[in-house]
N, C-alpha and C positions, 0 to 999 in steps of 0.2 A: 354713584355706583358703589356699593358696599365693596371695603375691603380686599375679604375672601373671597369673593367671584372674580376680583385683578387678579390675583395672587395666580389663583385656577388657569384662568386664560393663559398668564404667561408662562404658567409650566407646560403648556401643550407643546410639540414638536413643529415647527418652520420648515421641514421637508413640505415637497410640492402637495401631496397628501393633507398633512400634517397644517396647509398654510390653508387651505382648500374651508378646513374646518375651522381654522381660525375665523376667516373672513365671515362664512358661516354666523358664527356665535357673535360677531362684534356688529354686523348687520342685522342679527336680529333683535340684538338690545336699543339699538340706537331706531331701529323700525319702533320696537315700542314705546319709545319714548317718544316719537312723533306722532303715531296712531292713538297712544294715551294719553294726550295734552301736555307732559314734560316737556318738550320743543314744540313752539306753538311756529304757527305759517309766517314766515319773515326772519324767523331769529335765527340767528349766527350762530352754527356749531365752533364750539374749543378747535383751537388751529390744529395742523395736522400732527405738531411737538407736544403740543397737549392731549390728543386723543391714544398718542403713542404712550404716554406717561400715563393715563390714567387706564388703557383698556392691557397694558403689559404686553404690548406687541411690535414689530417693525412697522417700520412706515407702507411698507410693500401692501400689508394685510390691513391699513386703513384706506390706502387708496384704491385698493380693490372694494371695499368696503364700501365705501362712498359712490364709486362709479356701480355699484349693482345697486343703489340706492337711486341714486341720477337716474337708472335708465328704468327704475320703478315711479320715476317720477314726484317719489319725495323729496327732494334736495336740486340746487342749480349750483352751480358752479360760478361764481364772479370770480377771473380770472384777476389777478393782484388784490382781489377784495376777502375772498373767503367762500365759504358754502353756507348754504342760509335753506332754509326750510321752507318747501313748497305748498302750497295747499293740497292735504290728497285727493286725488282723484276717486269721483265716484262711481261707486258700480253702478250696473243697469239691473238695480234689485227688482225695478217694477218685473222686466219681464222671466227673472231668474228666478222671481221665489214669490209670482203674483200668487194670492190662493185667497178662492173665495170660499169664507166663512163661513156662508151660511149651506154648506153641502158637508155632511158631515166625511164623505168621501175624500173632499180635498184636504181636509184637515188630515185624514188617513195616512195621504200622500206624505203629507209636510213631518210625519210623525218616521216613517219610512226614512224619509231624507236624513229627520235630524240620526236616526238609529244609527243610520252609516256613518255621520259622522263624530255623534259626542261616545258610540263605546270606544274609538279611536282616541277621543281626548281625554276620555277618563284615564284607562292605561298610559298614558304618558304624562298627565298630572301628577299619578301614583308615581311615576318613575321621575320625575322633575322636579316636583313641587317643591318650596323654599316653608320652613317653617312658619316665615309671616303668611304664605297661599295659603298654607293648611292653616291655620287659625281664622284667614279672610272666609274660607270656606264655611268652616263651622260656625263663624258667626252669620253667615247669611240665613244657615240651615235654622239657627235659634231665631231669627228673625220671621223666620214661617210660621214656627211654634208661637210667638208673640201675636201676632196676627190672628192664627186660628183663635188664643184665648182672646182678643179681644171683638171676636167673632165679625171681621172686615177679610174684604177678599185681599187673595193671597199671590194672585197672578204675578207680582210687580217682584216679591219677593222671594216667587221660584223663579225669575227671570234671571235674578242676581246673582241667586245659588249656582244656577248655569255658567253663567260669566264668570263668576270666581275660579270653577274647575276650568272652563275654558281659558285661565288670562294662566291657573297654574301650570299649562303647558310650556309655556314660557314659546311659545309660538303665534304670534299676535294674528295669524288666519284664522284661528279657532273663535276667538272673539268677532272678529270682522263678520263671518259667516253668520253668528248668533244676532249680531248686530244688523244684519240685514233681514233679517228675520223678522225682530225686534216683537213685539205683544203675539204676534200669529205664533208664535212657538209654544205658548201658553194656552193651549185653545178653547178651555175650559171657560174664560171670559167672554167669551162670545156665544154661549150655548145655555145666555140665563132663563129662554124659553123652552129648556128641553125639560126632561125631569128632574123632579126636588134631587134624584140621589147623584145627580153629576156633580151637587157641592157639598154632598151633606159631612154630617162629622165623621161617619163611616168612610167617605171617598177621602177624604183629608188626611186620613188618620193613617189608610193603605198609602197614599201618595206620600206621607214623614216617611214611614215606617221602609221604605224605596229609599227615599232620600239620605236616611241616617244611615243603609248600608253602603251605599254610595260614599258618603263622606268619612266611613269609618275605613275601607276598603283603600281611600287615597290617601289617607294620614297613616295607614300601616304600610305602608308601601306596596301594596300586592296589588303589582297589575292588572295579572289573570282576575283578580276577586274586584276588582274597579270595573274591568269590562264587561262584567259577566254584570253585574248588580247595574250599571248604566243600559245595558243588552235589555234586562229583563223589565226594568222600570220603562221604557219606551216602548217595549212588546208589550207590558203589561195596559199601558196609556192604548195603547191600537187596539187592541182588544175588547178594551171599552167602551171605545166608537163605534164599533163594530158591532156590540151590541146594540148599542143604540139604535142602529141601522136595524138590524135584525126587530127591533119593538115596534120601530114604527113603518116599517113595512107589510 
């Protein structure tokens, strides 16, 4: 854990408030260290003297910590042994986020869902992000642009783009959520039988040109202009379905 984010943690306030938020922030670092492979299933969290030392807090606010972790199901407790890392539990994505492909309507759907929740994650990337998110971000974004010039599809690498804004939330549901999702989010891969302009240089070009407000919006820090630019790019994506709908009916 970097430095400057201890430092942060243990200047916060240990009133009942104050400790509320603690537990907070030190559970949802240690969530993403299990949900992003850093603590892999079996391995043995730093003892309770060691988590106190490294996350700048009381013992009170690790073992709170740990126990809202326990009862998530990532972490067990071996009583004289330690806390070791659980396998996480999987959702039940088939029936949460089944969508079939080939109806341009369910894709509609899915485009809806994501809207409610990535302008949410955009606005709080902006307001979160760590200088290494924002650079992860804009390298994903340049990685779209490499893609496009070497004229290969690009789905895999607007998925990333996603996930970078979603991991800069520093809130590890936003990924999860995208993760279950996983290629249906991108839904323009599945529609290599509709018309030439669902991928042409024209749709690519409108679809950056989203992208780069997006990413410039969460490196300036403005919330307001991250939600609005994520709002529009996913209005904008339904819209186009929607046309679709409209031509071939």
């Amino acid at each position: 854990m970097p430095r400057d984010a201890a430092i942060k943690i243990g200047e916060r306030d240990e009133r009942p408030a104050g400790r509320r938020n603690l537990v907070d922030v030190v559970g949802q670092q240690l969530r993403q260290e299990i949900l992003g492979g850093a603590l892999k299933p079996g391995e043995k969290l730093p003892s309770e003297s060691g988590l106190t030392e490294q996350y700048k807090v009381s013992r009170t606010v690790i073992r709170e910590a740990i126990a809202s972790m326990r009862a998530d199901g990532l972490v067990e407790v071996r009583h004289g042994v330690g806390v070791f890392v659980r396998n996480a539990r999987p959702f039940p994505a088939a029936g949460l986020l089944g969508t079939d492909t080939g109806r341009i309507s369910s894709i509609i759907e899915m485009l809806e869902l994501r809207a409610a929740v990535e302008t949410e994650a955009a606005g709080l990337a902006a307001a979160r992000r760590s200088p290494a998110q924002d650079e992860a971000i804009i390298e994903r974004f340049e990685d779209i642009d490499r893609a496009m010039e070497r004229g290969i599809a690009t789905s895999e690498a607007d998925f990333a783009f996603h996930l970078a804004i979603a991991d800069a939330t520093n809130n590890p549901r936003f990924r999860e959520f995208l993760e279950l999702t996983g290629r249906k989010m991108i839904p323009r891969s599945f529609l290599q039988d509709q018309p030439d302009e669902i991928a042409s240089a024209d749709y690519m070009a409108q679809i950056q040109t989203e992208h780069r407000r997006i990413a410039e919006a969460i490196s300036d820090r403005d919330e307001h202009a991250a939600r609005e630019a994520m709002r529009l790019h996913l209005k904008g994506s339904q819209q186009r379905y929607r046309n679709l709908i409209r031509k071939s009916s």
